[in-house]
CHARMM internal coordinates of N, CA and C (Angstrom, degrees):
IC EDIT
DIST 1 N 1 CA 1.4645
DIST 1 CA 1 C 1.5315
ANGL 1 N 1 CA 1 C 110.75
DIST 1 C 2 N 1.0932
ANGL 1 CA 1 C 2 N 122.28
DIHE 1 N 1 CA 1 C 2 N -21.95
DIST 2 N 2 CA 1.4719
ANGL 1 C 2 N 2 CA 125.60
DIHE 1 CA 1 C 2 N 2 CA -146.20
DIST 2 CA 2 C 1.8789
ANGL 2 N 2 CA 2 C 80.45
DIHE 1 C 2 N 2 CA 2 C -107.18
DIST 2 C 3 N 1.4124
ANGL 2 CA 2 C 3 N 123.92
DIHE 2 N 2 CA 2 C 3 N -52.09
DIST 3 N 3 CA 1.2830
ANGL 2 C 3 N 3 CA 106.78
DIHE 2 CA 2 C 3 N 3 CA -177.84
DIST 3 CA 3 C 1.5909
ANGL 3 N 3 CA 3 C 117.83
DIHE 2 C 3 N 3 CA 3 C -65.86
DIST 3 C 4 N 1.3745
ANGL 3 CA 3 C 4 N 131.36
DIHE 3 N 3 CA 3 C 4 N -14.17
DIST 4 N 4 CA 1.1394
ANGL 3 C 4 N 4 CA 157.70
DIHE 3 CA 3 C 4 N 4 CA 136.96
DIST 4 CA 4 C 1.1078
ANGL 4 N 4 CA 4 C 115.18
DIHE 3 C 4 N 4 CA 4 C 1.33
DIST 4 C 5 N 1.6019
ANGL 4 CA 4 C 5 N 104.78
DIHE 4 N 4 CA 4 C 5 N -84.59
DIST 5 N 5 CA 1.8309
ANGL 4 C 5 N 5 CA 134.10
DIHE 4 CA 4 C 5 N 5 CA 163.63
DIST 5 CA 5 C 1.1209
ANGL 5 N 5 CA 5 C 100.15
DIHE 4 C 5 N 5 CA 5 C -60.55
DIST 5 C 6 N 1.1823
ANGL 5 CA 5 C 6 N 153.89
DIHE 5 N 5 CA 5 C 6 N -26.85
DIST 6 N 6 CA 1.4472
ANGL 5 C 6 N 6 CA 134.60
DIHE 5 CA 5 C 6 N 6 CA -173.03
DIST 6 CA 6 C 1.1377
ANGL 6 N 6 CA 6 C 81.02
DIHE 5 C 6 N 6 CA 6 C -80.29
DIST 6 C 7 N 1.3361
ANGL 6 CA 6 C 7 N 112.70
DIHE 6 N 6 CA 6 C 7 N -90.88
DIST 7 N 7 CA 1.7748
ANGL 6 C 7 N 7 CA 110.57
DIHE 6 CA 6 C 7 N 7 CA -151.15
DIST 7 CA 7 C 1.9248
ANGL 7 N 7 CA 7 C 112.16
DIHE 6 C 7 N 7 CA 7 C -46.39
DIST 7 C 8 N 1.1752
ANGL 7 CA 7 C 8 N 135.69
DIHE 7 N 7 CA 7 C 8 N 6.67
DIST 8 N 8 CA 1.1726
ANGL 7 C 8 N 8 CA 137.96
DIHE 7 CA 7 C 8 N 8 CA 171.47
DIST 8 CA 8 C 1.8859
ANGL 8 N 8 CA 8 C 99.05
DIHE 7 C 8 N 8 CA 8 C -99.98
DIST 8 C 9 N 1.4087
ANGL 8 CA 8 C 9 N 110.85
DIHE 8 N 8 CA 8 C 9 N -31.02
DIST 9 N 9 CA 1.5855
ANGL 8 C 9 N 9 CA 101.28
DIHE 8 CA 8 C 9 N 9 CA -178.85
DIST 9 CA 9 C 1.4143
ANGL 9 N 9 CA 9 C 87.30
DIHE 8 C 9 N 9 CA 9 C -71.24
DIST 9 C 10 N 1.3071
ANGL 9 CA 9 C 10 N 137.08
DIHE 9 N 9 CA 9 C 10 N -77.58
DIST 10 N 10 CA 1.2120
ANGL 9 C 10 N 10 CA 156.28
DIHE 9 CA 9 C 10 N 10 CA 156.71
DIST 10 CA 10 C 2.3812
ANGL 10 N 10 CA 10 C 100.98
DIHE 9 C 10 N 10 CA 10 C 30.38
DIST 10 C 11 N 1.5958
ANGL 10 CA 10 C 11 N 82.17
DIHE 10 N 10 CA 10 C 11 N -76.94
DIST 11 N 11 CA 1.5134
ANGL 10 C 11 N 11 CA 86.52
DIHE 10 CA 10 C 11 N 11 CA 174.94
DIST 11 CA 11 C 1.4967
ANGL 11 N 11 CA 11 C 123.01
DIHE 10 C 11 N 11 CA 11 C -59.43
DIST 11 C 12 N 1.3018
ANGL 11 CA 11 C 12 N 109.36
DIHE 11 N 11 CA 11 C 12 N -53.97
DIST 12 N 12 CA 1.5332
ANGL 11 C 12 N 12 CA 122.92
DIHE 11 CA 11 C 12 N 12 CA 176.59
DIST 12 CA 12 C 1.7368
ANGL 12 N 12 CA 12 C 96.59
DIHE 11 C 12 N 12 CA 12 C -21.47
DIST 12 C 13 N 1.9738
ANGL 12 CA 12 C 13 N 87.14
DIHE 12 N 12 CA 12 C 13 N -84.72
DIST 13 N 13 CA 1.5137
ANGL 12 C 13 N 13 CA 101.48
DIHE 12 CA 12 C 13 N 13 CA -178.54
DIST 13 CA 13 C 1.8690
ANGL 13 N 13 CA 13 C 120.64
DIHE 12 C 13 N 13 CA 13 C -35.51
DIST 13 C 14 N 1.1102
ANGL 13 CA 13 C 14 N 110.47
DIHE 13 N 13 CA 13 C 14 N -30.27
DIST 14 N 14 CA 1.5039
ANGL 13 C 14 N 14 CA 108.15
DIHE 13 CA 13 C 14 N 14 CA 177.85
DIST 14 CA 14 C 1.3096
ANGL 14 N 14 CA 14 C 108.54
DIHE 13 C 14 N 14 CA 14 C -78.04
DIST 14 C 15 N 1.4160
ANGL 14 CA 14 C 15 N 132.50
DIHE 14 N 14 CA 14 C 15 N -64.23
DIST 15 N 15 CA 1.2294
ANGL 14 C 15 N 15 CA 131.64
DIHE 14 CA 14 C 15 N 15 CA -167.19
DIST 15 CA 15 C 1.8258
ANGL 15 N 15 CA 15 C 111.30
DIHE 14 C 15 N 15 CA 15 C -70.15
DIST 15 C 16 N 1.7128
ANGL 15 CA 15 C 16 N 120.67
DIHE 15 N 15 CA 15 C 16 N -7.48
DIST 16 N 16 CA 1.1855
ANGL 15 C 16 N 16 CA 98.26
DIHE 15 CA 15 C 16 N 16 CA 157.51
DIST 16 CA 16 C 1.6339
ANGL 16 N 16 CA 16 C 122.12
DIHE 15 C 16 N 16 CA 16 C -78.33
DIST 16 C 17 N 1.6154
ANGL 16 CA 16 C 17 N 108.91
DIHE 16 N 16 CA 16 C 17 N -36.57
DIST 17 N 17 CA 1.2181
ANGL 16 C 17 N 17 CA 97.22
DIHE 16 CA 16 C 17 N 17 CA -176.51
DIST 17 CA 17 C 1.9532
ANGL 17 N 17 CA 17 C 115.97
DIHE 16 C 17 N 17 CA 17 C -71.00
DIST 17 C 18 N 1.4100
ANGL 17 CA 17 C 18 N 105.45
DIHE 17 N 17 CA 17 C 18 N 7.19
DIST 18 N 18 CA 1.7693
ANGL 17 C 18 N 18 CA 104.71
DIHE 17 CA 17 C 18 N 18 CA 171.09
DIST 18 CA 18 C 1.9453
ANGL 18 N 18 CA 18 C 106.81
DIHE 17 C 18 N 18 CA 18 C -87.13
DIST 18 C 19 N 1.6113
ANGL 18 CA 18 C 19 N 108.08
DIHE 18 N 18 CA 18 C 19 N 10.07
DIST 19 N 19 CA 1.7388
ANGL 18 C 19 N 19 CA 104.24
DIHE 18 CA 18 C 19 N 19 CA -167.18
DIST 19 CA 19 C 1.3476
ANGL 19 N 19 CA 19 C 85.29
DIHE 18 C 19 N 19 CA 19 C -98.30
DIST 19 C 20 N 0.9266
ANGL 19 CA 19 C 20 N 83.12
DIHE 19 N 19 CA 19 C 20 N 136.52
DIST 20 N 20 CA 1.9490
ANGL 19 C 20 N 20 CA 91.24
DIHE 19 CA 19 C 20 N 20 CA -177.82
DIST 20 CA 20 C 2.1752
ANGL 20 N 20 CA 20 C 97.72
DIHE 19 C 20 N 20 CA 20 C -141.60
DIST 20 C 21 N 1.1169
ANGL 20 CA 20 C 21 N 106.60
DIHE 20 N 20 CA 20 C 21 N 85.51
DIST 21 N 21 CA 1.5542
ANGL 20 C 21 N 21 CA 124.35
DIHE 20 CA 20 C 21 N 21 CA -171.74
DIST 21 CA 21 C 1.8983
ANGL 21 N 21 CA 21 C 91.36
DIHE 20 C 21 N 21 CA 21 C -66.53
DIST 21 C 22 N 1.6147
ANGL 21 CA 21 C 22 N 97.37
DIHE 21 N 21 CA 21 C 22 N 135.89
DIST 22 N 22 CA 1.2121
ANGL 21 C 22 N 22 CA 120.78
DIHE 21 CA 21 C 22 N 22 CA -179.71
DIST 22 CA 22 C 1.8036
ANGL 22 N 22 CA 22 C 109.74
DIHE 21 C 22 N 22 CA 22 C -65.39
DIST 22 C 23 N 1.2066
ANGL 22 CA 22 C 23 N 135.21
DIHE 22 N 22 CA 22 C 23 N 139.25
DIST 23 N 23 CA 1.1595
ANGL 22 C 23 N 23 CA 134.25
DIHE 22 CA 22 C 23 N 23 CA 160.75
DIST 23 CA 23 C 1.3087
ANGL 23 N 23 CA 23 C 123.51
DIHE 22 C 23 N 23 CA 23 C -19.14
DIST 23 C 24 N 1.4447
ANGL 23 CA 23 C 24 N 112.33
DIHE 23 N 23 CA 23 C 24 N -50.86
DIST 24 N 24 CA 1.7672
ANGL 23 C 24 N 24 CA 111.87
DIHE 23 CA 23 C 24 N 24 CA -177.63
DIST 24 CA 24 C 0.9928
ANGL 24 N 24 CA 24 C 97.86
DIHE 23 C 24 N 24 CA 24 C -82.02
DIST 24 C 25 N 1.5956
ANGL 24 CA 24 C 25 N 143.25
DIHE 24 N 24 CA 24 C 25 N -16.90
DIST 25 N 25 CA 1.3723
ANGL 24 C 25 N 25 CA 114.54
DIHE 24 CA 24 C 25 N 25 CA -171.92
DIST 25 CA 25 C 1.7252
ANGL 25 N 25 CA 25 C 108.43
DIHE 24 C 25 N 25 CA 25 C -80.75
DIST 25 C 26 N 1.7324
ANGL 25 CA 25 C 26 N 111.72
DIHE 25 N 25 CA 25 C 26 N -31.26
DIST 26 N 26 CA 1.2164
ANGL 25 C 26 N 26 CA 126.44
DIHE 25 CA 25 C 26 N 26 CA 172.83
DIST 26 CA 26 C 1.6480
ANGL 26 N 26 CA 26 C 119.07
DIHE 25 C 26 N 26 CA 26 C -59.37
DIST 26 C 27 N 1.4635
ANGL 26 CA 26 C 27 N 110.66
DIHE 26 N 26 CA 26 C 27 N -37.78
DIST 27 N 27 CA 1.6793
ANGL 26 C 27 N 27 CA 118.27
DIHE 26 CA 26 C 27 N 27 CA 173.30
DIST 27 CA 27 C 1.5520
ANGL 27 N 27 CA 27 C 99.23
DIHE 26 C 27 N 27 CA 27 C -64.52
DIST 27 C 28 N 1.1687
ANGL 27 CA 27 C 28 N 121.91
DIHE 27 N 27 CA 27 C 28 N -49.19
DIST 28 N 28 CA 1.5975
ANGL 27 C 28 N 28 CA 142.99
DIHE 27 CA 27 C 28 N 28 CA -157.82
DIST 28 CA 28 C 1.9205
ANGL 28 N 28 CA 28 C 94.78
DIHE 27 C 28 N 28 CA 28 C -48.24
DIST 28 C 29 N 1.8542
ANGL 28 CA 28 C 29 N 87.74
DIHE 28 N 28 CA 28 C 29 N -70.54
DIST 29 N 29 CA 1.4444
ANGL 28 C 29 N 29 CA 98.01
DIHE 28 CA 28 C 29 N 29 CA 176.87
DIST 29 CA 29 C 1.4561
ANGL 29 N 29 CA 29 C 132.77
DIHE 28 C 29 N 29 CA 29 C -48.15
DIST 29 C 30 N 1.5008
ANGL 29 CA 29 C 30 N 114.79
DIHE 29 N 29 CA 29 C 30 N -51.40
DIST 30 N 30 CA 1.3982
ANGL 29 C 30 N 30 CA 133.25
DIHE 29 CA 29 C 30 N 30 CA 159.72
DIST 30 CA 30 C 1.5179
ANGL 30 N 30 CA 30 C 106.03
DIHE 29 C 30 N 30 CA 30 C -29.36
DIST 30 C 31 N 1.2081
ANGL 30 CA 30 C 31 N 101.44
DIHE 30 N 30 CA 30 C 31 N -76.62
DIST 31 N 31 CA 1.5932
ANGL 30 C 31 N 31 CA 113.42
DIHE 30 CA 30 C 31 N 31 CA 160.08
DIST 31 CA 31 C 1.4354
ANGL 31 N 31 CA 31 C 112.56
DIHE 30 C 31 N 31 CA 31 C 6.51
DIST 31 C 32 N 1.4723
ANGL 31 CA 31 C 32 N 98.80
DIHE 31 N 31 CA 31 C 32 N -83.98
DIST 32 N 32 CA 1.4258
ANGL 31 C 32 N 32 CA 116.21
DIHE 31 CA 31 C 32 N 32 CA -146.35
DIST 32 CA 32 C 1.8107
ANGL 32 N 32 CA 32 C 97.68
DIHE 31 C 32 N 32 CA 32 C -85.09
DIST 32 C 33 N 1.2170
ANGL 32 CA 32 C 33 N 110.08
DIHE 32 N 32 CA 32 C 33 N -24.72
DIST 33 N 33 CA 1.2628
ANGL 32 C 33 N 33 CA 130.15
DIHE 32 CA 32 C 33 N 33 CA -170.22
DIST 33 CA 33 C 1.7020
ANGL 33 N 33 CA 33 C 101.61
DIHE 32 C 33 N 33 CA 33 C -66.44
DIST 33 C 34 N 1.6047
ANGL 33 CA 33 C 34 N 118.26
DIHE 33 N 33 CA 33 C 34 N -54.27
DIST 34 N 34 CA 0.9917
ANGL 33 C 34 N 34 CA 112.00
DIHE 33 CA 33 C 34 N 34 CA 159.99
DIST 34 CA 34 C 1.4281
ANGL 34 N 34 CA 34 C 131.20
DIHE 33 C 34 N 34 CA 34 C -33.51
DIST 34 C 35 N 1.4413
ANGL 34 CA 34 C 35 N 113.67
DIHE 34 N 34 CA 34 C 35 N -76.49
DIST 35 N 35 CA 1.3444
ANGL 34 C 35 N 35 CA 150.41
DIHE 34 CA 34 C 35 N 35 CA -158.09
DIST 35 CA 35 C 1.3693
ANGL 35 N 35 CA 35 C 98.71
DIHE 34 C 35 N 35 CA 35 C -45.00
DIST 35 C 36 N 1.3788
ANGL 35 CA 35 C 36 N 114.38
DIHE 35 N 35 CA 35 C 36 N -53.62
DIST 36 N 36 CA 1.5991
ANGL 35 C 36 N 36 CA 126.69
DIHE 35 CA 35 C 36 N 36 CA -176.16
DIST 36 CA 36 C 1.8679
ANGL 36 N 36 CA 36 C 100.91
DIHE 35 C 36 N 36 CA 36 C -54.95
DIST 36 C 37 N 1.5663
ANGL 36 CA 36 C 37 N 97.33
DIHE 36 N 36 CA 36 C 37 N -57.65
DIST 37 N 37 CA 1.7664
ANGL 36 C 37 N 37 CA 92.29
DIHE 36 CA 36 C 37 N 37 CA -172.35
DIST 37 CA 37 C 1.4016
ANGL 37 N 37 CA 37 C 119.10
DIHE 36 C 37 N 37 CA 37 C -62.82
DIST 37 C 38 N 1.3264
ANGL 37 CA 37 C 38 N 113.48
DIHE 37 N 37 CA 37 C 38 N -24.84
DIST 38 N 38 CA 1.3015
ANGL 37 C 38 N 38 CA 137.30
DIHE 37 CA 37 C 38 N 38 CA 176.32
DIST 38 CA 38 C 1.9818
ANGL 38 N 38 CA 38 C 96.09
DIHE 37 C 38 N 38 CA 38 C -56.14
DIST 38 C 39 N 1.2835
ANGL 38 CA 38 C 39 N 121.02
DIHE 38 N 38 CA 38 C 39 N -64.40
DIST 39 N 39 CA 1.5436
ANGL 38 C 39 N 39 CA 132.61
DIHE 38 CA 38 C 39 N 39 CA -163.66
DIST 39 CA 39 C 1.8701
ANGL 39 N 39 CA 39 C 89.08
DIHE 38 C 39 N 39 CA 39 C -63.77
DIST 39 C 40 N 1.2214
ANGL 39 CA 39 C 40 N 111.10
DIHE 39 N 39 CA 39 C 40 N -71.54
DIST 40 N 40 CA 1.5826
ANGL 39 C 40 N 40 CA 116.85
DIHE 39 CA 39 C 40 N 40 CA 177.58
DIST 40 CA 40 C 1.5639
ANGL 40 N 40 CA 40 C 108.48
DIHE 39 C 40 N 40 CA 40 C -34.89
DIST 40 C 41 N 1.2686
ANGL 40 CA 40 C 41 N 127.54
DIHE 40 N 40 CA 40 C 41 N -12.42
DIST 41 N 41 CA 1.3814
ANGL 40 C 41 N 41 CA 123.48
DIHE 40 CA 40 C 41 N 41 CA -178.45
DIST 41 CA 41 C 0.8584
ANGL 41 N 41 CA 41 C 120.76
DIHE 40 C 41 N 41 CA 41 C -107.09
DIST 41 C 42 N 1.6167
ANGL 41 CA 41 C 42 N 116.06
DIHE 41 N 41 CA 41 C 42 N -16.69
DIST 42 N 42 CA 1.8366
ANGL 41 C 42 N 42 CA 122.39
DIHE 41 CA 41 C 42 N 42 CA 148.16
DIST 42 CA 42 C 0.8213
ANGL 42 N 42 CA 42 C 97.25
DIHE 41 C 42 N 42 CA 42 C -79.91
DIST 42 C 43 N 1.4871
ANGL 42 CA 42 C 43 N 156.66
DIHE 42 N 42 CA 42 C 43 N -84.29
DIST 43 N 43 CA 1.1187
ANGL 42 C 43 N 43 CA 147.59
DIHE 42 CA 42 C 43 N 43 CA -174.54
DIST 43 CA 43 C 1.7118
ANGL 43 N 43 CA 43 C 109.12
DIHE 42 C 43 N 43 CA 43 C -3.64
DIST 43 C 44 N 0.7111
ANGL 43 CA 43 C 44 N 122.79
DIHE 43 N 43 CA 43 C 44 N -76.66
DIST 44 N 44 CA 1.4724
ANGL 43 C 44 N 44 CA 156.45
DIHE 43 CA 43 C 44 N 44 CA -176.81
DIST 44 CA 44 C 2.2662
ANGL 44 N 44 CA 44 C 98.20
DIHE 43 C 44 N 44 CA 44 C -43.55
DIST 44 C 45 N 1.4146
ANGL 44 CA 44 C 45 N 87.64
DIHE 44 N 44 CA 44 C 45 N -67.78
DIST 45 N 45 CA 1.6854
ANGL 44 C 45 N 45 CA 94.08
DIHE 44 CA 44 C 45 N 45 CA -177.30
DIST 45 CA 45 C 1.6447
ANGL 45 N 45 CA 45 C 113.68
DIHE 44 C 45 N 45 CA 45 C -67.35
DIST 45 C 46 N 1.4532
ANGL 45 CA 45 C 46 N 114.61
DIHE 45 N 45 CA 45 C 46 N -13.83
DIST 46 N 46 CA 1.2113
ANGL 45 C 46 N 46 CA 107.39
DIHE 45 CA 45 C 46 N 46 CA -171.51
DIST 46 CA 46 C 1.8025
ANGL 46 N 46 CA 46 C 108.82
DIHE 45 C 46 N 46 CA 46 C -111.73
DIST 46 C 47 N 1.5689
ANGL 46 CA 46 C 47 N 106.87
DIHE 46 N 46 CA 46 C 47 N -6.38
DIST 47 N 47 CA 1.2581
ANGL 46 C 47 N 47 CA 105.31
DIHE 46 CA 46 C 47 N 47 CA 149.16
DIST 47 CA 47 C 1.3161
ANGL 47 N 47 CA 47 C 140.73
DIHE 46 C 47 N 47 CA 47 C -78.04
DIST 47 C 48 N 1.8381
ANGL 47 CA 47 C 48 N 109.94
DIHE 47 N 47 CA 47 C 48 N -20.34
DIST 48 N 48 CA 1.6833
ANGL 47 C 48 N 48 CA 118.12
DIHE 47 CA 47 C 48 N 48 CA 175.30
DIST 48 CA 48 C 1.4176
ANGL 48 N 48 CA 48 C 71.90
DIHE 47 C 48 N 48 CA 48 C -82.59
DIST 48 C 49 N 1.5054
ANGL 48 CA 48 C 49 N 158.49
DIHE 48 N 48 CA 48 C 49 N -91.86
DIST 49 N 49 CA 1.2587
ANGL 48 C 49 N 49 CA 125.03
DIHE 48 CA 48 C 49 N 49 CA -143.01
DIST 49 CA 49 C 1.0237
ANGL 49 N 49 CA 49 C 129.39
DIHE 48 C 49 N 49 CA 49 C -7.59
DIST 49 C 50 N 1.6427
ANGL 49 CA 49 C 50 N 103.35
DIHE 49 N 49 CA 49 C 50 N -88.15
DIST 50 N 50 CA 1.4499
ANGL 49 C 50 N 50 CA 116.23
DIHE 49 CA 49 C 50 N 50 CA -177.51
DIST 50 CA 50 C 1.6304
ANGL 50 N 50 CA 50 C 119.36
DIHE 49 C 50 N 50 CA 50 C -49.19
DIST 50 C 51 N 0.9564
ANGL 50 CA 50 C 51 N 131.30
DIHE 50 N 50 CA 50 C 51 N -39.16
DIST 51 N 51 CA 1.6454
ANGL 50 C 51 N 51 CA 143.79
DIHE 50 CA 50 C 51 N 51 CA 172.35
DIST 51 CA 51 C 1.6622
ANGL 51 N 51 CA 51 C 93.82
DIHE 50 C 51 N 51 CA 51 C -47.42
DIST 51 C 52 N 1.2407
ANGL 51 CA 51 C 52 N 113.20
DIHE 51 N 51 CA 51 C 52 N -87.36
DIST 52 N 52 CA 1.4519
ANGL 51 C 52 N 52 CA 122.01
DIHE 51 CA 51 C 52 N 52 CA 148.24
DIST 52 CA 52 C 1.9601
ANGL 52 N 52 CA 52 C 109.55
DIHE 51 C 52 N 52 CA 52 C 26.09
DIST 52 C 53 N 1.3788
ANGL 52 CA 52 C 53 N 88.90
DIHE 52 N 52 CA 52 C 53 N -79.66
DIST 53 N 53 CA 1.5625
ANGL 52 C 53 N 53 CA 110.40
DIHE 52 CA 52 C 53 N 53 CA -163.49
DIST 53 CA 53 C 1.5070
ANGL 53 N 53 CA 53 C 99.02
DIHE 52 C 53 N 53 CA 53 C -68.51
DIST 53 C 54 N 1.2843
ANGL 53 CA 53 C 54 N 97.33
DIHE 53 N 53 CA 53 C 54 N -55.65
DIST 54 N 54 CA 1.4850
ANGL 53 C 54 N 54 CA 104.06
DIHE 53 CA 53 C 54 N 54 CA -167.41
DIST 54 CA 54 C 1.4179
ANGL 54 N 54 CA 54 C 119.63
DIHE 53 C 54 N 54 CA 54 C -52.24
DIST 54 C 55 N 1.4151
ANGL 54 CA 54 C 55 N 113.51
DIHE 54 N 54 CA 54 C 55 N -32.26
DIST 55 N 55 CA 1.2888
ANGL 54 C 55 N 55 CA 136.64
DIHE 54 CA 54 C 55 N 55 CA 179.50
DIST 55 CA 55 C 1.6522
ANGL 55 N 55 CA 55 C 111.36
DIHE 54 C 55 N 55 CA 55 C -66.64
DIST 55 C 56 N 1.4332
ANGL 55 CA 55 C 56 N 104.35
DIHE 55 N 55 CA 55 C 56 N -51.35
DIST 56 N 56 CA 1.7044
ANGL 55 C 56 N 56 CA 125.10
DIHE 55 CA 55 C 56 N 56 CA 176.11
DIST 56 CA 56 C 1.4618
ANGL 56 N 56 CA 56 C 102.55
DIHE 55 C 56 N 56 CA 56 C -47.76
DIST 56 C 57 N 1.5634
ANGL 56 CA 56 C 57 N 106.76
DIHE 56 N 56 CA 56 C 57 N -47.44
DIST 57 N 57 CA 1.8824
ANGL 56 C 57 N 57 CA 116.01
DIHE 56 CA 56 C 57 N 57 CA -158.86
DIST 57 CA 57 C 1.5479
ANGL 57 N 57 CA 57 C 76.88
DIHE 56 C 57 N 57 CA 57 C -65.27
DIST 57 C 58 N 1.2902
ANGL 57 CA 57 C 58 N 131.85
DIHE 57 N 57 CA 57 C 58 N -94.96
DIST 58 N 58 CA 1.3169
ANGL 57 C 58 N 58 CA 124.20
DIHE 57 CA 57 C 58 N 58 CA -122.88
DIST 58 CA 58 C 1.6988
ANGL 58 N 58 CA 58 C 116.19
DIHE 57 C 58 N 58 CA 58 C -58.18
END
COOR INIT
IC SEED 1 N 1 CA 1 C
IC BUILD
């Protein structure tokens, strides 16, 4: 069983390193990859705001 799972990790491991992702799908991702950290960084600036204020009020 155990040589089994090897030779099935075995393939896995081969046929990922045969994926070779097209440029646009990699720009595409980048893309989106940005965009998200980009949103998390308002996210982010508009919560020390408010903390900010809240902190000022009391």
């Amino acid at each position: 069983m155990n040589m089994l799972a090897a030779k099935a990790e075995m393939s896995v491991r081969t046929n990922l390193h045969e994926i070779k992702p097209s440029k646009s799908f990699v720009k595409f991702m980048a893309e989106r990859y940005f965009s998200e950290i980009s949103q998390l960084a308002k996210k982010q600036d508009e919560f020390s705001r408010r903390m900010a204020e809240m902190l000022l009020k009391e």
